[in-house]
N, C-alpha and C positions, 0 to 999 in steps of 0.2 A: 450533404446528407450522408448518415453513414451505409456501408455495406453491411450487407447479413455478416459477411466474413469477420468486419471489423468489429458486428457488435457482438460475435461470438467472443471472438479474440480476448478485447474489453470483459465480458463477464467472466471469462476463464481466469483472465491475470487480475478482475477483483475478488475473487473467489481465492485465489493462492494467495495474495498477499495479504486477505486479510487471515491467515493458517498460519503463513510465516510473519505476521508482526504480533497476532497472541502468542506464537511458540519462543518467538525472542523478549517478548516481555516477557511469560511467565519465568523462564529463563535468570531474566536478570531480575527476577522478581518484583514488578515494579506491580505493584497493587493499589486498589482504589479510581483506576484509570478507566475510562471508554473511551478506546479507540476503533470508530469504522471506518473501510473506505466504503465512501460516500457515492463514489464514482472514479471513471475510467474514461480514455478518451483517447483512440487508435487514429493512428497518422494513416492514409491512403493506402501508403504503401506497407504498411506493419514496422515498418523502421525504427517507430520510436512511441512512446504510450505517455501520456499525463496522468498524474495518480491524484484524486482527491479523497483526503481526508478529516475526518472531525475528530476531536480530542476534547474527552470531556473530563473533569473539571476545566475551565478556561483555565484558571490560575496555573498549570502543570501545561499549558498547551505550546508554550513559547521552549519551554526544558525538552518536553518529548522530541517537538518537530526538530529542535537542534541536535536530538541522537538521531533520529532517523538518517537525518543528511550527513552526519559525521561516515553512519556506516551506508551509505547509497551504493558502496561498493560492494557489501554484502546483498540488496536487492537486486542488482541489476546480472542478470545473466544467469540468476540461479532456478535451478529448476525445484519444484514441488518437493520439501524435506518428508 
């Protein structure tokens, strides 16, 4: 069962990354796209988060999830743009 802490935690970092993955598609212009996250999912200790997300058309959903994971290192450590 989660903590209050955790599920604050959780809404705050699905709330930013869904800010910072419209600002990097808009960006790279990638249009026609619906991308949410879906959900969030905090470790005990805050150490580490799961990110779900949905991509919509299906057909673009294999291409998208393959940039996101290319740039993981632009998500991870960065604070609110």
């Amino acid at each position: 069962m989660e903590s209050q802490r955790q599920k604050k935690i959780a809404q705050l970092l699905r709330e930013d990354l869904a800010d910072i993955f419209l600002k990097d598609f808009k960006a790279q212009n990638v249009k026609g796209v619906v991308l949410s996250v879906t959900d969030v999912t905090v470790a005990p200790d805050l150490s580490a988060a799961k990110v779900f997300v949905s991509i919509f058309p299906k057909m673009r959903q294999a291409q998208l999830l393959g940039e996101i994971n290319t740039h993981l290192h632009r998500y991870r450590h960065v604070p609110k743009r």
